[in-house]
N, C-alpha and C positions, 0 to 999 in steps of 0.2 A: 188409190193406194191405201188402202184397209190393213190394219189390224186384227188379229183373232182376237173371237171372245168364245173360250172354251168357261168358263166358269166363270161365277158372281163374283167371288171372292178379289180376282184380277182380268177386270174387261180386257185388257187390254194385253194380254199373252195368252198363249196356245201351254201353257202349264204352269205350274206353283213353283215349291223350293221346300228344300231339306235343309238341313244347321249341319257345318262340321266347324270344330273349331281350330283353327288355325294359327299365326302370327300372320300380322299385320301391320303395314307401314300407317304411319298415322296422316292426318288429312293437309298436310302439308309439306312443302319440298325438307326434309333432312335425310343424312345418313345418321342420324341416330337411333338405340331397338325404340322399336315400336311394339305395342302391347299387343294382347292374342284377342282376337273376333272371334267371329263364327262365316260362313261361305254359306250360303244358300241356293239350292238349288233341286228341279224334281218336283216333285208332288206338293202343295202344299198343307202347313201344317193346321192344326184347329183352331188358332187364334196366328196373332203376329208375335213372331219370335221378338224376345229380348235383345235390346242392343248393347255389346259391351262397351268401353270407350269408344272404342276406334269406328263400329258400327258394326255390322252382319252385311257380307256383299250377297247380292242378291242376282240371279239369273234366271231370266224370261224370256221362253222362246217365244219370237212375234212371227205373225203370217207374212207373206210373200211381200215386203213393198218394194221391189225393184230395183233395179240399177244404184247405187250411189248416188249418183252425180243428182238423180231428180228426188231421192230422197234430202239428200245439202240443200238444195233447191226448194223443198217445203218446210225447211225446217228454217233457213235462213228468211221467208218468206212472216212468216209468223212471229218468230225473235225479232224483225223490223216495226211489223206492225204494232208488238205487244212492248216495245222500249225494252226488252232483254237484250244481254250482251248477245253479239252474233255468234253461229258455232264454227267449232274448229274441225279440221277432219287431215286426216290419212288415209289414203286411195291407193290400191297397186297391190303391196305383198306385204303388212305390215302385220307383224306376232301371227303370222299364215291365219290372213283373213283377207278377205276383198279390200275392207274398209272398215277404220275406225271413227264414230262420229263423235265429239263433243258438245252437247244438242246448244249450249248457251254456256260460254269462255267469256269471261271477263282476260283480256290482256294485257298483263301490267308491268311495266318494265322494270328490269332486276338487274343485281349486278351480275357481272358475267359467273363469279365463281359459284353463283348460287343455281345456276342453269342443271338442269335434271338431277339434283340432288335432293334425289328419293330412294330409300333402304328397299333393297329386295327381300321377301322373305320366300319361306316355302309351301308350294302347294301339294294339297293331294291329289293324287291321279284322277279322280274322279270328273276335276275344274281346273284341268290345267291347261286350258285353252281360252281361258277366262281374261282379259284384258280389266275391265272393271273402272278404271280411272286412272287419271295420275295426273302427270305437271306433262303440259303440252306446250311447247314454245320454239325457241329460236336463238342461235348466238351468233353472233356478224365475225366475218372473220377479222382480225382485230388490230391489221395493220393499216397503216394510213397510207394514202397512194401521194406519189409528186409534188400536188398543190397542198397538199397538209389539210385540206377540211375535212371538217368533223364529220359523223354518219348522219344522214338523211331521215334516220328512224332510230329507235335505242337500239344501241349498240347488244342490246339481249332483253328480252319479254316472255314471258309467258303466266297462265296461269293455272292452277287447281279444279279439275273437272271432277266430283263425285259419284258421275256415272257417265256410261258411254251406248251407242250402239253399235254393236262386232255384227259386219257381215262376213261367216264364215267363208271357208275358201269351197264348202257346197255350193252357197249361194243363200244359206239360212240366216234370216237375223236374228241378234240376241238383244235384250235391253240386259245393262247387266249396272249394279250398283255398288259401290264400297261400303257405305252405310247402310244397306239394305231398303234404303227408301224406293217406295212403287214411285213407276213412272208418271211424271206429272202430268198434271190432265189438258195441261195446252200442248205438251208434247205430244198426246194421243191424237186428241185434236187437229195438228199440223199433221199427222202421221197418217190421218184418217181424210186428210180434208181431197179435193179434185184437185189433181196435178196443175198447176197453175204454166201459163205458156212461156215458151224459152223468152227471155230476153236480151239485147246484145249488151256488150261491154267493149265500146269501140276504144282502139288507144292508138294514135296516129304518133306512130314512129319514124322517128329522122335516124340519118346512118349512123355507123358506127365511123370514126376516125383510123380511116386507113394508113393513113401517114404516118398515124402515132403508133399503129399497132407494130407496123413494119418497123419501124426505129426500133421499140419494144424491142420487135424477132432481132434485129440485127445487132442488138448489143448485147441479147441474150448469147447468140453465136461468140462472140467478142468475148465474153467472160467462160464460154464451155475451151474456145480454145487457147485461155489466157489461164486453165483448168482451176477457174475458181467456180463453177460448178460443171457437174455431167448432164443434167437435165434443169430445168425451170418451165412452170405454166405462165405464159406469158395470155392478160387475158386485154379483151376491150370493153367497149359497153356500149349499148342503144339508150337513149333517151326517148321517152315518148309523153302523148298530151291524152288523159284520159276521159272517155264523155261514155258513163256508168258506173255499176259496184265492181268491183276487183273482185265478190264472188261469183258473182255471171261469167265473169272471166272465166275465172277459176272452173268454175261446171261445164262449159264450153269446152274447155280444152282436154280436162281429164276424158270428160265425153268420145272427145275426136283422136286422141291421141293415144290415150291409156296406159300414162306413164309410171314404171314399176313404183316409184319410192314418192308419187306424187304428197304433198302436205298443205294446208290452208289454215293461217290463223289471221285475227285482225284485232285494232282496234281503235281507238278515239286516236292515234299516230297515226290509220295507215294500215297497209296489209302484207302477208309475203303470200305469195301465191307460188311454190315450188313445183314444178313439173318433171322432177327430180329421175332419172335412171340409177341410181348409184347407192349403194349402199354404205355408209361412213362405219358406223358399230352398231352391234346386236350382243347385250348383253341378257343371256341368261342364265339363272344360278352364277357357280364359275366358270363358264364358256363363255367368249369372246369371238366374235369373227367380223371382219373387215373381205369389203369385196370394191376393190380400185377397180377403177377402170381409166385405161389407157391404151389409144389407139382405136383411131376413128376411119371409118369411109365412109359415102352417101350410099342408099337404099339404091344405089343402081349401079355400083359394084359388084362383084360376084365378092359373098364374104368372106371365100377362100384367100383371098389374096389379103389379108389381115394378116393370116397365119404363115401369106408367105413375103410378107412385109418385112427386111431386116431392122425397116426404121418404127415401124407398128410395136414390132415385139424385144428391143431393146428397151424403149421408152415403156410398156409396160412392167418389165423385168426389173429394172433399175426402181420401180417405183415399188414392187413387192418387196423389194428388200427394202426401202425405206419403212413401206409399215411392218416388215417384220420386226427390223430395228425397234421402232415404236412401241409396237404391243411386249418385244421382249424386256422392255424399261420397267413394267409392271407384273409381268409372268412368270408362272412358276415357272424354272430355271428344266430347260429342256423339254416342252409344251407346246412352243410354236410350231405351227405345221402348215402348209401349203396344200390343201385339197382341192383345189383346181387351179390352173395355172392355164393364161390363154384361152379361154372359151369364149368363142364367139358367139355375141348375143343381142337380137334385136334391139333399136330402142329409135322413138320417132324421132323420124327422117334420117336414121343413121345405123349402122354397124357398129358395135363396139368391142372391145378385145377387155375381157374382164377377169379377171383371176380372185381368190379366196384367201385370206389368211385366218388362221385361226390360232385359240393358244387360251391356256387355265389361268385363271386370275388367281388370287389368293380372296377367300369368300370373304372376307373382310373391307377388303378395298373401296373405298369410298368413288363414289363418280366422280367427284371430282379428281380424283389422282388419273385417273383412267384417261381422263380429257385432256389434264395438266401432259399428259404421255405423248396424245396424238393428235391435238389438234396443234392447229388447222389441219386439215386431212392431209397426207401425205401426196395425194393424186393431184391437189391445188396448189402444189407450193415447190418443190424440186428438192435434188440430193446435189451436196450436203442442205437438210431442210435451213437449217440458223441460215447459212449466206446468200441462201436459194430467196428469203424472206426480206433481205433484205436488199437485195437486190430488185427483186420485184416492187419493192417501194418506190425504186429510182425510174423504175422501165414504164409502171406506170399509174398514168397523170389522177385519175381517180379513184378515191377508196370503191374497195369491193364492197362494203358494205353487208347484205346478207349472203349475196353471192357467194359461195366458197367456204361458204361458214357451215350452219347445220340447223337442222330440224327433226322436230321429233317427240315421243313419249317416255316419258319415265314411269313406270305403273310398279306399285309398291308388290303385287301376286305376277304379273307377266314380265318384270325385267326392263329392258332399258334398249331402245332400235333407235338410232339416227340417222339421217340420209348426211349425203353430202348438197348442196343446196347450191347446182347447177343447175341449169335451163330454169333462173328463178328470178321472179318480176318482182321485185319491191315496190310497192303504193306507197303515196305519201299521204301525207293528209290535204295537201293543197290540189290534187288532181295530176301530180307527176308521176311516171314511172320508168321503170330503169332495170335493163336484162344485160346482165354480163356472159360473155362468151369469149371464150380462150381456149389453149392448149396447150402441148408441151410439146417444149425443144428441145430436140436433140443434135449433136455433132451432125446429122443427115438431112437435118429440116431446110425448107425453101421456104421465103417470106410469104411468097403467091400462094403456095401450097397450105399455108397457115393459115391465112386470108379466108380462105374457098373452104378449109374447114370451119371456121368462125362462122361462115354463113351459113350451109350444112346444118350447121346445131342450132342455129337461132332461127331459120326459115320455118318452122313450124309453129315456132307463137310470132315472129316479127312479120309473117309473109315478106311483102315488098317494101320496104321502111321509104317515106319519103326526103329526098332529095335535094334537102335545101338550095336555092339558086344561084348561092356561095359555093357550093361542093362540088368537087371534080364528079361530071358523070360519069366516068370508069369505072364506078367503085366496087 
């Protein structure tokens, strides 16, 4: 896994950099202005550019080092051995790149409101594909389940990365930097070193509580026809016992599975390891888009019959207008739009029925209003959302925790993408771990039916979960 060295100047890229000057969000999470930089990128110049406050971002195309998953893999390999914070990453479709890396993330937990509250500014066409840095973290979604305990990890973490590597959606990687600082030389090092062999990340999973789930579904039914809601996600959870790192996991599965909106961060709490299909927000300039998903079948379906589902495409219909409602709480007034409605789309081990909303923010608007708007995601919570929320507290026994909540970047030049933070394994610090899986119900749902989707979604990180010798074998 090499590295170019096209010139002395920077061993370590395949070209220099030119100065434009810019605006720029400053090296920490606010929505407040941030002063003007300079963007670097191209050729470089005869000495090293000056840095304004904020810094000069800088961008280096690097040679071929492969896949994601074995790049995470050399980089967390190195950050272990050298006592650096481990990196974070975004895998899948993220600011239209393969993969975002954050080579070494200190993760620190925050309170919630202060979660991806970083100023956008604007770029010029030249780097506008540029990702650079920003606030990389997590928010748990934030109601408590039945038994009242507290989250398992902070309730929201993350932290400030001043450079990243972007694998574009070619397949080309870029080192790119907010303060213009070259790439450090253990990074080149880890970048350069001989792929080191896969390792496992075993987590011996017990089931999920079928019993509980059902009650869940059948009091969910009980309040759709007593119409104090139309839909609710009604979800469960796996427990498991973990013997390795949560990022081998992590590299394993993006590996085998190659999931759209996947994310990884960790830290002295614990880790989330998201293997995410779903898109929550993508905020760039003032465009806004939201892409639910709702309605599910196993890979051995024909995926037609999604669309010819009346219970499939209710439930995601009912759920569009909930985030349209949502986005239209902070949009300019006659903006929201629907650019895809129903489109069936892969995602491991499953089918899913996924539609688009979009709509103009006012360019002012602070992330946290944006959030304040729609979270928890609409797709995780049901219509009306408030009783849908609160009902789900009663149906079920334990907090979601990061489950259902969100993940994601905030980059002061690229804007602001969240996943919704399904098919997602929380690490603790003690060696536990914990995969929430649910769905939504509608007036049409069967409990079994709900069941056999729960597992559908989880069979792909949980395989076969074991059985404790207390638990009904039927499950």
């Amino acid at each position: 896994m090499g590295v170019a060295q096209p010139n002395t100047r920077n061993p370590r890229s395949s070209g220099g950099y030119f100065c434009l000057d810019v605006a720029l969000g400053p090296t920490a999470p606010t929505d407040t202005p941030a002063p003007s930089t300079r963007i670097c990128a191209g050729r470089p110049p005869r000495a090293k550019p000056p840095l304004c406050q904020a810094g000069a971002v800088r961008i280096d195309r690097l040679d071929d080092l492969g896949a994601a998953p074995g790049v995470l893999r050399a980089i967390g390999d190195t950050t272990g051995r050298l006592g650096l914070p481990p990196p974070a990453a975004l895998t899948g479709d993220w600011f239209g790149a393969r993969a975002v890396i954050a080579p070494s993330l200190s993760v620190q937990p925050v309170d919630g409101a202060d979660a991806f509250a970083v100023r956008q500014e604007d770029l010029p066409p030249e780097v506008s594909q540029a990702v650079g840095g920003g606030w990389i973290g997590y928010l748990s979604y934030p109601d408590a389940g039945a038994d009242g305990r507290a989250n398992r990890i902070p309730e929201a973490a993350g932290g400030w990365t001043d450079c990243v590597l972007r694998n574009d959606s070619d397949g080309q990687w870029w080192y790119e930097s907010l303060s213009g600082a070259p790439m450090p030389d253990w990074l080149a090092a880890a970048l350069a070193a001989t792929p080191v062999p896969a390792r496992e990340c075993r987590i011996d999973w017990d089931v999920a509580d079928r019993e509980a789930h059902r009650g869940g579904v059948m009091a969910c039914l009980d309040a759709i026809r007593a119409g104090e809601v139309y839909q609710a996600c009604v979800c469960t959870q796996f427990a498991g016992t973990v013997a390795g790192h949560p990022l081998d996991f992590f590299v394993e599965a993006v590996a085998r599975t190659a999931p759209a909106r996947a994310a990884y961060l960790a830290g002295p709490w614990g880790a989330v390891a998201s293997l995410s299909p779903e898109l929550f927000l993508r905020r760039r300039d003032s465009v806004v888009t939201s892409s639910p998903i709702k309605g599910t079948l196993p890979l051995d379906a024909w995926p037609s019959a999604l669309r010819a589902s009346a219970k499939e495409v209710a439930e995601n219909i009912m759920i569009v207008d909930l985030v349209r409602n949502d986005l239209g709480r902070v949009a300019v007034v006659g903006t929201v739009t629907v650019p895809e409605l129903l489109v069936v789309r892969r995602a491991p081990g499953v089918w899913h029925l996924v539609s688009t909303v979009a709509a103009r923010v006012p360019a002012g608007l602070a992330t946290s209003a944006l959030l304040d708007a729609a979270f928890p995601p609409a797709s995780v919570t049901g219509t009306p959302k408030h009783r849908a929320r609160q009902l789900i507290s009663r149906w079920e026994q334990k907090r979601r925790g990061i489950y259902c909540g969100t993940v994601g970047l905030a980059s002061p030049i690229a804007g602001c993408e969240l996943n919704v933070a399904i098919r997602t394994v929380e690490f603790d610090a003690v060696g536990g771990a914990v995969l929430g899986v649910g769905g939504g119900i509608t007036a049409d749902s069967d409990a079994d039916a709900e069941w056999q989707e729960c597992l559908y979604k989880a069979a792909p990180i949980v395989g076969s979960p074991r059985i404790p010798a207390a638990a009904p074998v039927g499950w």
